[in-house]
C-alpha positions as CSV (number, residue, x, y, z in Angstrom):
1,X,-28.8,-92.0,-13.0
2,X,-27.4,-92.1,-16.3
3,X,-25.5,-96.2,-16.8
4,X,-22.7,-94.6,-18.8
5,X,-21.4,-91.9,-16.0
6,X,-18.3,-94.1,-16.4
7,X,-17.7,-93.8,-19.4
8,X,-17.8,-90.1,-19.8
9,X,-14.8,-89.6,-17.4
10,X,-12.4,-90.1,-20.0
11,X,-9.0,-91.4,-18.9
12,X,-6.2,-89.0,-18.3
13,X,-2.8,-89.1,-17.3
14,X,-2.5,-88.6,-13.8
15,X,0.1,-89.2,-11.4
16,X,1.3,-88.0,-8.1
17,X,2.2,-84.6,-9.8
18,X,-0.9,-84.3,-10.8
19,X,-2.7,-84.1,-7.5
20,X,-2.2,-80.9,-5.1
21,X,-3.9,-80.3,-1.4
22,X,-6.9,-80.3,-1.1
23,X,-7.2,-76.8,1.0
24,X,-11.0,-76.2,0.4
25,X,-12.1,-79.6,2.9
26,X,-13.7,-79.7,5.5
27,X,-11.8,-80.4,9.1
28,X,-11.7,-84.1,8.3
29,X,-9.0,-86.4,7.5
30,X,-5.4,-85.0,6.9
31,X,-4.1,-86.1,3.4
32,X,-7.2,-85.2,0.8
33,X,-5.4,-84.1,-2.4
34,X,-7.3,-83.2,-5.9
35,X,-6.2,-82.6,-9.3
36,X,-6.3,-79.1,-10.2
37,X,-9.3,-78.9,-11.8
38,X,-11.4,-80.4,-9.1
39,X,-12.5,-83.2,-10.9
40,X,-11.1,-86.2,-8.9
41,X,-10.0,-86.7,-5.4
42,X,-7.5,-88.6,-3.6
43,X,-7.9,-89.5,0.0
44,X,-6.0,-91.8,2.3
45,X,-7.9,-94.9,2.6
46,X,-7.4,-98.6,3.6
47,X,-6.4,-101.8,1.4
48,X,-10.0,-103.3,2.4
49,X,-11.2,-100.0,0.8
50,X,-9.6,-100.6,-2.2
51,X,-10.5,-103.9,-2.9
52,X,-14.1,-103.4,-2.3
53,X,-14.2,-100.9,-4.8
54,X,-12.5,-103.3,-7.2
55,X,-14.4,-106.1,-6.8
56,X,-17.5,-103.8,-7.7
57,X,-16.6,-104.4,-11.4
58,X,-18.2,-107.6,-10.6
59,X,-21.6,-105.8,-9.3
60,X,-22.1,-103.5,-12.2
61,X,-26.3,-102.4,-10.8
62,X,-24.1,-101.7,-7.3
63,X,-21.4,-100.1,-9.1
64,X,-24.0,-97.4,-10.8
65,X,-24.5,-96.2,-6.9
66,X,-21.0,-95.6,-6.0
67,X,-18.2,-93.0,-7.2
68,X,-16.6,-93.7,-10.1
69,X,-13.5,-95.7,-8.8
70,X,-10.0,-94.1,-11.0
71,X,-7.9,-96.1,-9.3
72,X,-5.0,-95.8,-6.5
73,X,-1.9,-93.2,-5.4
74,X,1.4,-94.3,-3.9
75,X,4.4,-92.7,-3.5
76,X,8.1,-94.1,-1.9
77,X,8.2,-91.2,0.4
78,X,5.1,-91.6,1.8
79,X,5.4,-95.7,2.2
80,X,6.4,-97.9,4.3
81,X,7.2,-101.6,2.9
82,X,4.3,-103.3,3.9
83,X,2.3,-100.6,2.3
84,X,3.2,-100.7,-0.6
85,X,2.9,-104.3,-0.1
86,X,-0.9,-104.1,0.7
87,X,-1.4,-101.4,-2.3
88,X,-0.3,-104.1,-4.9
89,X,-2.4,-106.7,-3.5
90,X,-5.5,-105.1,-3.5
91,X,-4.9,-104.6,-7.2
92,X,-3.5,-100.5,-7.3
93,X,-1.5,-99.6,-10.2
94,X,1.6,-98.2,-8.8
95,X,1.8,-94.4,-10.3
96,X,5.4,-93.2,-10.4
97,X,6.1,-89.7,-8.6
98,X,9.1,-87.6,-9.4
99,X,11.4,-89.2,-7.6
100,X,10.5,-92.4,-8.1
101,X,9.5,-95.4,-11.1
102,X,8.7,-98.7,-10.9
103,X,7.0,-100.7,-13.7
104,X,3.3,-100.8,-13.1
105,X,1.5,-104.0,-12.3
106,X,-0.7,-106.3,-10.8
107,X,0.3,-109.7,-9.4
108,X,-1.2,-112.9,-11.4
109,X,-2.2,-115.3,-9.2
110,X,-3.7,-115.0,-5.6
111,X,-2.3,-112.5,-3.5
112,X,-0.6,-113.7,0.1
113,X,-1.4,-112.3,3.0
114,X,0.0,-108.9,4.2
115,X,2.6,-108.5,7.2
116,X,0.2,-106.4,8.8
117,X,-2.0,-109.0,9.1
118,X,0.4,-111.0,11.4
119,X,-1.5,-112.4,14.6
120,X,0.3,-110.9,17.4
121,X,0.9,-107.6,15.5
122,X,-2.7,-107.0,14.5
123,X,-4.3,-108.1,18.2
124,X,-1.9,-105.5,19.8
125,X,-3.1,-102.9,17.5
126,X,-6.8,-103.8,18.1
127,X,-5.9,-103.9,21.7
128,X,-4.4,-99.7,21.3
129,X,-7.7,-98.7,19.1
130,X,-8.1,-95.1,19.9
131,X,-10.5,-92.8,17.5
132,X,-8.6,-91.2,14.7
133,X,-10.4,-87.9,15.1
134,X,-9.5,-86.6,11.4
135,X,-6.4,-87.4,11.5
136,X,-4.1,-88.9,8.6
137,X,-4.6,-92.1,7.7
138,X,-1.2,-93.4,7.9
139,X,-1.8,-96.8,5.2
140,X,0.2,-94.9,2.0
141,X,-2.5,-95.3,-0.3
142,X,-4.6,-92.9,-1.6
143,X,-7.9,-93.9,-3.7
144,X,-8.9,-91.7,-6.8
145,X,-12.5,-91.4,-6.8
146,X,-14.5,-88.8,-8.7
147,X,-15.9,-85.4,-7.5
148,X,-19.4,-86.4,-6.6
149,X,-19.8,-82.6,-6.4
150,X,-17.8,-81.2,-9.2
151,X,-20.4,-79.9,-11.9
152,X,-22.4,-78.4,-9.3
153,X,-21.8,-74.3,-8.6
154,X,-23.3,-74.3,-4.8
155,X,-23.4,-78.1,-4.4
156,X,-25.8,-78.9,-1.4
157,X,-24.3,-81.9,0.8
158,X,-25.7,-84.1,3.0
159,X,-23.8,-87.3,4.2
160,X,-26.6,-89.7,6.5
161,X,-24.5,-92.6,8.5
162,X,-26.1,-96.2,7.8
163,X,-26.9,-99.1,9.6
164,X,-28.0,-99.7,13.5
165,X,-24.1,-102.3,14.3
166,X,-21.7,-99.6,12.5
167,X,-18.8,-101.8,13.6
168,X,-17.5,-105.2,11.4
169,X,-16.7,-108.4,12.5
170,X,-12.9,-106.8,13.2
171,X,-13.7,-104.4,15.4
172,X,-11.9,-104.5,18.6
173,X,-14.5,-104.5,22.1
174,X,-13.3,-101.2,22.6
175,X,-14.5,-99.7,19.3
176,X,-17.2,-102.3,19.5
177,X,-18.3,-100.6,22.9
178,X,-18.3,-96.8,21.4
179,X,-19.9,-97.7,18.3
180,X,-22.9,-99.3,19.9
181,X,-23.4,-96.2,22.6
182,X,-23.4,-94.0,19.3
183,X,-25.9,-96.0,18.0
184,X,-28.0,-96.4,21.4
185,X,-27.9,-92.4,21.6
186,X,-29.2,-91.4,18.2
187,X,-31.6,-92.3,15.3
188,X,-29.3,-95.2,14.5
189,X,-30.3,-98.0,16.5
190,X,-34.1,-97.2,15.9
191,X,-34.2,-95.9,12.3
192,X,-31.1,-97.6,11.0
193,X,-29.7,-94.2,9.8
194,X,-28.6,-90.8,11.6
195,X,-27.4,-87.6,9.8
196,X,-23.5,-87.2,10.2
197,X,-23.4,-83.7,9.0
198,X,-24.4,-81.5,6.1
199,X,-24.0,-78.0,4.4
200,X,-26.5,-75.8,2.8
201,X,-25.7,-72.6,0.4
202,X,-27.2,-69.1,1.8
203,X,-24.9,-66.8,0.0
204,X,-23.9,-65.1,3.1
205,X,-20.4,-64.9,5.2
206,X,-17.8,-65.0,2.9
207,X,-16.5,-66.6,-0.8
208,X,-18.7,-69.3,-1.7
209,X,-17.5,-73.3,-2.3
210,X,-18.1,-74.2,-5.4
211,X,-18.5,-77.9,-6.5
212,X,-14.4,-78.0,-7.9
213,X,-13.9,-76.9,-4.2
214,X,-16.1,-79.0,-2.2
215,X,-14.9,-82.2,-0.9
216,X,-18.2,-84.4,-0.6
217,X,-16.3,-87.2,1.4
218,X,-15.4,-85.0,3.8
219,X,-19.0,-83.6,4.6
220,X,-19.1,-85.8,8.2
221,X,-16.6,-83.1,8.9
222,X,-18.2,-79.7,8.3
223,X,-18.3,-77.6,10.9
224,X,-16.4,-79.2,13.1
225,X,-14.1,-76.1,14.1
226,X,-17.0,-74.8,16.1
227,X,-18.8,-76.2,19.3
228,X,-20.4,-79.3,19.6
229,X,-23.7,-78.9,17.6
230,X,-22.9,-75.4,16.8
231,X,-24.4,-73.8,12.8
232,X,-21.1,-72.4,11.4
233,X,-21.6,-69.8,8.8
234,X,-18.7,-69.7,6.4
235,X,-17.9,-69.4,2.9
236,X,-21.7,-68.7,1.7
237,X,-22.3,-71.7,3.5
238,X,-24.2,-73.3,6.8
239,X,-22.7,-76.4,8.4
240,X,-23.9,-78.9,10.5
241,X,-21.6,-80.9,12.6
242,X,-22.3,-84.7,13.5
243,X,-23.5,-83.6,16.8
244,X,-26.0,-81.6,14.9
245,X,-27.4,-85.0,14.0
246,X,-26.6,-86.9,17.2
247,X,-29.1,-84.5,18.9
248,X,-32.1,-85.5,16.8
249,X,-34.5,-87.9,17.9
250,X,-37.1,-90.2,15.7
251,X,-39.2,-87.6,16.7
252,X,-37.5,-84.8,15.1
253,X,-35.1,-86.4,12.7
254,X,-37.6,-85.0,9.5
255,X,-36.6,-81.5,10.9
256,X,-33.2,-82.4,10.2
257,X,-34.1,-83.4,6.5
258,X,-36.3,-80.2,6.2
259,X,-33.1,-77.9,7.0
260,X,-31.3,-79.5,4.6
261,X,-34.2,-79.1,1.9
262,X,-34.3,-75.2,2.8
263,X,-31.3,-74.5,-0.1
264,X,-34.3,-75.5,-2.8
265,X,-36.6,-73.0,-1.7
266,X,-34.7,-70.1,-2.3
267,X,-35.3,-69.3,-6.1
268,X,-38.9,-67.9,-7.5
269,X,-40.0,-71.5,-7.3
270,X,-39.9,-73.9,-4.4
271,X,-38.0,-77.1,-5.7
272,X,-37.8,-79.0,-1.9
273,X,-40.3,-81.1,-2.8
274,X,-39.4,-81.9,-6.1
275,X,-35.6,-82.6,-4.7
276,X,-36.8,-84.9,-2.0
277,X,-39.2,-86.9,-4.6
278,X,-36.3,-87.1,-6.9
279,X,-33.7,-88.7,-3.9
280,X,-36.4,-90.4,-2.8
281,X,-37.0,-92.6,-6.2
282,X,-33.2,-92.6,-6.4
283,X,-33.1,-94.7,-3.0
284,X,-35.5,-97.1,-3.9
285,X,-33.5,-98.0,-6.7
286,X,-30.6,-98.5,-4.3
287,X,-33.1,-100.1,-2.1
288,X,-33.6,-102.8,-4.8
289,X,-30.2,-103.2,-5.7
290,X,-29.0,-104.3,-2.2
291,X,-32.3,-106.6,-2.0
292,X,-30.5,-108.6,-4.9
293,X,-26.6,-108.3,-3.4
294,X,-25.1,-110.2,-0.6
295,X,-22.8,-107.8,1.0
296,X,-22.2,-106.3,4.5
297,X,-21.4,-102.7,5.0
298,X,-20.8,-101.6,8.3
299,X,-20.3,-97.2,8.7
300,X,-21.2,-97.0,4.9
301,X,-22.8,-93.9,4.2
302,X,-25.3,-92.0,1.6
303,X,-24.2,-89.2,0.2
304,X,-27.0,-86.7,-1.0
305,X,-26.2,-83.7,-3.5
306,X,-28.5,-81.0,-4.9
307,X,-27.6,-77.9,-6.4
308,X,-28.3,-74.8,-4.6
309,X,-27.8,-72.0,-7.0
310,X,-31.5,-71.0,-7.9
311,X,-30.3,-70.0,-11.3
312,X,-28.0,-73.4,-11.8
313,X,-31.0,-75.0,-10.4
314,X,-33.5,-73.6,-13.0
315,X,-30.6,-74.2,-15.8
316,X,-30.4,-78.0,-15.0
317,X,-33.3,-78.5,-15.3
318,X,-34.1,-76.7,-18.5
319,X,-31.2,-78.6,-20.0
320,X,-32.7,-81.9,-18.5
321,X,-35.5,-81.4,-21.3
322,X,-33.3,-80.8,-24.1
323,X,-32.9,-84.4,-25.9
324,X,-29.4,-85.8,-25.9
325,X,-27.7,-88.6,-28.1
326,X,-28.7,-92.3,-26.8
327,X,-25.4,-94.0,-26.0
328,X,-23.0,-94.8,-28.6
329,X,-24.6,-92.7,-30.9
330,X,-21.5,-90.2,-31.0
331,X,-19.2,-93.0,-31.1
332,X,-15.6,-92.1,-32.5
333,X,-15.7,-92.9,-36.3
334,X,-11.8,-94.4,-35.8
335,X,-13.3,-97.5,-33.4
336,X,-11.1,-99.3,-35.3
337,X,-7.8,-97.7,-33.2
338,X,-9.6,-98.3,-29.7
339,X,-8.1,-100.5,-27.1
340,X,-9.9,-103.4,-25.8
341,X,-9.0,-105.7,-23.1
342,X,-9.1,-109.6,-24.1
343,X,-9.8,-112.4,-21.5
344,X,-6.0,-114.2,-22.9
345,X,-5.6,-117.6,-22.7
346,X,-2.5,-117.2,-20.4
347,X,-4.0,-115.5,-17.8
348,X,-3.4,-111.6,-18.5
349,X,-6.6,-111.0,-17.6
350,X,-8.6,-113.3,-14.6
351,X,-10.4,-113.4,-11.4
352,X,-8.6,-113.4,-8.3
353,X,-9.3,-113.4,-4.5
354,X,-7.3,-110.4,-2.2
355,X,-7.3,-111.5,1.2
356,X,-8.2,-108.5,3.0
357,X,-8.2,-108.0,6.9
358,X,-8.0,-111.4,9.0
359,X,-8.7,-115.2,8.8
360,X,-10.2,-115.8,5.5
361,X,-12.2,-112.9,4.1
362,X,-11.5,-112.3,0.7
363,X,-12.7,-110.1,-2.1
364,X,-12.8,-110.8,-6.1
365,X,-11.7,-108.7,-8.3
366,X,-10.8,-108.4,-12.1
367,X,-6.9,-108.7,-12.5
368,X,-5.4,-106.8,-15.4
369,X,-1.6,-107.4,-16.4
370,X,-0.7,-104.9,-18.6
371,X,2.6,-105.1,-20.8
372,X,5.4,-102.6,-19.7
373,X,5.6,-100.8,-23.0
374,X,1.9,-100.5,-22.9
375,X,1.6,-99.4,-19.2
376,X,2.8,-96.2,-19.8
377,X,-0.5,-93.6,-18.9
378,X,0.5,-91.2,-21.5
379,X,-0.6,-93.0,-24.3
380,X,-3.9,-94.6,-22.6
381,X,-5.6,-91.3,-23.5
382,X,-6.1,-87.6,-22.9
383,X,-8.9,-85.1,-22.7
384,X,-10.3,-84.5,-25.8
385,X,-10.3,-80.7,-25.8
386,X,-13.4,-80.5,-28.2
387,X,-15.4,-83.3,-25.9
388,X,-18.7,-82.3,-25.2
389,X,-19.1,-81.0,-21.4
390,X,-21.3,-83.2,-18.8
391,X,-24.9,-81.4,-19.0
392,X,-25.3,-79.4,-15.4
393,X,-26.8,-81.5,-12.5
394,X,-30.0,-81.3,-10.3
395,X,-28.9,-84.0,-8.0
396,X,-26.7,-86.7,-7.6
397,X,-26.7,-89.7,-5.0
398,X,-23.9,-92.7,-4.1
399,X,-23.3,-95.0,-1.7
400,X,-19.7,-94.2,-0.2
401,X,-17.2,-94.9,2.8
402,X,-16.4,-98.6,2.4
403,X,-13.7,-98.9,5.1
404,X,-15.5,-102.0,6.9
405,X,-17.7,-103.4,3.7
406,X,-17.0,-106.6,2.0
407,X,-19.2,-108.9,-0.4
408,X,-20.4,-112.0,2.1
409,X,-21.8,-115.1,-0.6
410,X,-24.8,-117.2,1.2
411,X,-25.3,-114.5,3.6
412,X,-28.5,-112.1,2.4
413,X,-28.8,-108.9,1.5
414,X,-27.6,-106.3,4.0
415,X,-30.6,-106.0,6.3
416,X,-28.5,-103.5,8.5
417,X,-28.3,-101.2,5.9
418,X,-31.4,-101.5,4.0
419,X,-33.5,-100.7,7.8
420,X,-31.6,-97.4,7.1
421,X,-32.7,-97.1,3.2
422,X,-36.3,-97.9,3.9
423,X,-36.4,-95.6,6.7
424,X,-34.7,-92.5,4.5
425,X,-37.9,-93.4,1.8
426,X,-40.5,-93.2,4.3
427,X,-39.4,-89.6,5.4
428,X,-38.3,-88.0,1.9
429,X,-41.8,-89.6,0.3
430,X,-43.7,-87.5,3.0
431,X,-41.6,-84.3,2.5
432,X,-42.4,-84.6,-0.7
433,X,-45.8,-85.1,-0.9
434,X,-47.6,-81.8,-1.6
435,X,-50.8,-80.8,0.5
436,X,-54.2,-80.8,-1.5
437,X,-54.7,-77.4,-2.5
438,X,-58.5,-76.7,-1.1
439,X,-61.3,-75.5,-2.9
440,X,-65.3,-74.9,-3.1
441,X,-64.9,-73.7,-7.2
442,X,-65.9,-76.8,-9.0
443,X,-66.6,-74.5,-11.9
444,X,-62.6,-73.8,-12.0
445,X,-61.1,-74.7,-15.8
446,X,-58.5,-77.2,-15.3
447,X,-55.1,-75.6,-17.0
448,X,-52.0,-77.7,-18.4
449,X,-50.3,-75.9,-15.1
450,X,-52.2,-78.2,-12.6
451,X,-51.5,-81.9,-14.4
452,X,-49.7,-83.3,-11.3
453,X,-51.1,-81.1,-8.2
454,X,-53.8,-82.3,-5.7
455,X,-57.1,-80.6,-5.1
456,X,-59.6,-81.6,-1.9
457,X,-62.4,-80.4,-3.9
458,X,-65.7,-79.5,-1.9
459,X,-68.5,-81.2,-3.0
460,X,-71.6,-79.7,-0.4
461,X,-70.7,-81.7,2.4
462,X,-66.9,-82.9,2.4
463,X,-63.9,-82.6,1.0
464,X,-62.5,-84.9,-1.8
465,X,-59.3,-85.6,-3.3
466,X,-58.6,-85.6,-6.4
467,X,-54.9,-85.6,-8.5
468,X,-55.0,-83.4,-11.8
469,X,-53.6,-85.7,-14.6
470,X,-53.1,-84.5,-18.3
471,X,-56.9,-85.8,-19.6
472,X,-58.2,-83.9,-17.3
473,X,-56.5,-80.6,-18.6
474,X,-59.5,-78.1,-20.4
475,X,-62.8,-79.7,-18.0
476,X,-64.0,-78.7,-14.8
477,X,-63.3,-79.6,-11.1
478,X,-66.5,-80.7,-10.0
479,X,-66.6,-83.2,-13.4
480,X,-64.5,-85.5,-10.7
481,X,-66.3,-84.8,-7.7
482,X,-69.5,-87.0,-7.2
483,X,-72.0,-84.7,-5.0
484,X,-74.4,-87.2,-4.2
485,X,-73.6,-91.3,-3.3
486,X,-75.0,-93.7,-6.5
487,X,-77.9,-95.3,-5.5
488,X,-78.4,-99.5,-5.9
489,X,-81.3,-101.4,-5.3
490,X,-80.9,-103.8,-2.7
491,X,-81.8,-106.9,-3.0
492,X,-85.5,-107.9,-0.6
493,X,-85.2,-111.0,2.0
494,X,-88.8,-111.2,1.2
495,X,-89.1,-113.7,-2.1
């Protein structure tokens, strides 16, 4: 995963204007908007949310495994006071909509605690904790995040639910109660993972979703307009509910993982294996970062994303071999007129703590106080029309759904969540292991074609394996097949 995917998602002005519904999700929550192109969504989401994506600034290896956070939506008719109150808090720029301005900001010192963290208020509402079922989010703040699946023509999607406890320190004892059957009743509480739903490209049934019409957040919601565990063919694609993954077992679970795989297999050349190699190495990396964090995140998920276009496939890939400029290398020649943002010595720019939820928890995050006549978005920077397009993509992989997560100092890595990780390696690593191919022709010319494929060569009596490697190209088979054991003296008791 490229290190500068930030930086290629130029900043643009955007605004409440600029977002319309989002009519191509699936049946999840009310409220998803997008900008016209597809590019970025906004979905209703919490102040904890928020913050934690903030306070990633601090964690840039963590930050490299999540979407690219844009920033935060609010609008007066959609607030109510202690809203908005909670939006500036956790840090969100305040974007004006037609019908209402306010000069944009962020407060300098440490933010105070919201009225909807009041005691009494906040245990009554635990207290009425019902499931929200899809339904809108009603907080008034929307987070922008990038379209994981924009760039993709028939993006693949696979969202897998992580952790055995899926429910924070917060939780009610009703929600508490649920969680914990969930977990008892699938792969979750065994494998530390489960698959909350998914949808793979066959070309059939109708107009197909293509990645500027795919919302990848949404994915634990495809299919749900069917029954319970029911396949729903519809707009070129198949979708799996979460009930599809609730009824797999530890037993069965690499069935699920297969399905999903299926999409790769349908060009001139099977690319499952090579997919489920490539997410596979892509997870251990995660698997490394979280080894090194201290953070707990409880119904986090990992979102998996192939393309499933054989031709799109075939192209990304081509263009994957085609060198591209390091870095920095295409820098603008006027750096000279760029902005840059100064640590000042009166505090413009700092390190504060947002209180977030109850008691004490807290997040850091990088303040920014921007002057007024500076604030405007206009003049931070448009598209540059003659910007060189993102190459196409193979795959793509991020952590998302940080509703309940929050960075814990002294604690240790997330041990919840990494039972899940290291459970999702073991399973892709064996679907994409390739069986030895078996032969008895140890006279066989070894072609530039085989570097990387297995043969269980026959040497007279057994079989032996043996992995094809680029020195090997031009010799023969049997070269690497011993067909009788080395003899070795052995040494006589008798002196």
């Amino acid at each position: 995963m490229s290190s500068s995917r930030s930086d290629s998602l130029k900043t643009q002005k955007l605004d409440t204007d600029s977002f319309v519904a989002f009519d191509h999700a699936a049946a999840g929550h009310d409220g998803v908007q997008c900008t016209l192109s597809g590019s970025f969504i906004a979905k209703p989401c919490t102040p904890q949310e928020v913050a934690f994506y903030e306070s990633s600034a601090l964690h840039p290896a963590f930050r490299e495994f999540i979407p690219t956070y844009i920033g935060t939506l609010t609008s007066a008719d959609q607030q109510q006071p202690f809203a908005l109150q909670a939006a500036e808090q956790a840090g969100a720029i305040v974007l004006p909509s037609s019908d209402y301005s306010s000069t944009s900001g962020t407060p300098t010192g440490p933010a105070q605690p919201s009225a909807a963290d009041a005691g009494p208020a906040s245990a009554a509402q635990d207290l009425s904790w019902v499931p929200s079922n899809g339904k809108k989010l009603e907080t008034g703040i929307s987070i922008v995040l990038e379209n994981v699946a924009s760039g993709f023509k028939r993006p693949n999607v696979l969202d897998v639910k992580l952790g055995a406890r899926l429910w924070a320190d917060d939780a009610p004892p009703l929600k508490r109660a649920k969680l914990d059957t969930v977990s008892k009743e699938t792969t979750s509480s065994k494998l530390g993972f489960r698959i909350a739903g998914m949808k793979v490209w066959t070309g059939v049934s109708g107009e197909s979703d293509e990645g500027s019409k795919t919302d990848p957040y949404a994915t634990k919601y495809e299919g749900s307009e069917g029954a319970r565990g029911e396949v729903i063919e519809k707009d070129g694609y198949k979708r799996y509910d979460k009930w599809y993954g609730r009824a797999l077992n530890e037993n069965n679970v690499r069935e699920g993982f297969k399905t999903f795989l299926v999409g790769a297999k349908a060009g001139t050349v099977d690319r499952s294996q090579m997919v489920a190699q490539r997410v596979a190495d892509e997870l251990r990396k995660v698997q490394h970062v979280l080894e090194l964090e201290e953070s707990r995140m409880y119904s986090s998920s990992v979102l998996i994303v192939y393309e499933g276009d054989p031709e799109a496939m075939e192209h990304a890939l081509e263009e994957e071999q085609k060198p591209r400029p390091e870095p920095g290398e295409s820098e603008s020649e006027d750096e000279d007129e760029e902005v840059e943002f100064q640590i000042q010595q009166d505090g413009s720019f700092q390190v504060v703590d947002i209180p977030v939820g109850q008691g004490t928890k807290s997040h850091q995050a990088i303040n920014i106080n921007i002057d007024p006549e500076m604030a405007e978005l206009g003049d931070l920077g448009d598209l540059d029309e003659d910007e060189e397009e993102d190459p196409p993509k193979v795959h793509d992989l991020r952590l998302i759904d940080f509703a309940h997560a929050s960075w814990t100092p002294g604690q240790g890595p997330d041990e919840n969540v990494l039972k899940g990780v290291r459970n999702l390696i073991e399973i892709l690593d064996g679907l994409a292991r390739t069986p030895p191919i078996k032969t008895q022709k140890r006279g066989a010319t070894i072609l530039p074609n085989f570097v990387g494929l297995r043969f269980s060569i026959h040497n007279g009596k057994i079989y032996q394996d043996v992995l094809i490697t680029e020195e090997m190209v031009g010799r023969k088979l049997g070269e690497f097949v011993a067909t009788r054991k080395r003899f070795t003296y052995k040494q006589s008791k008798n002196k």
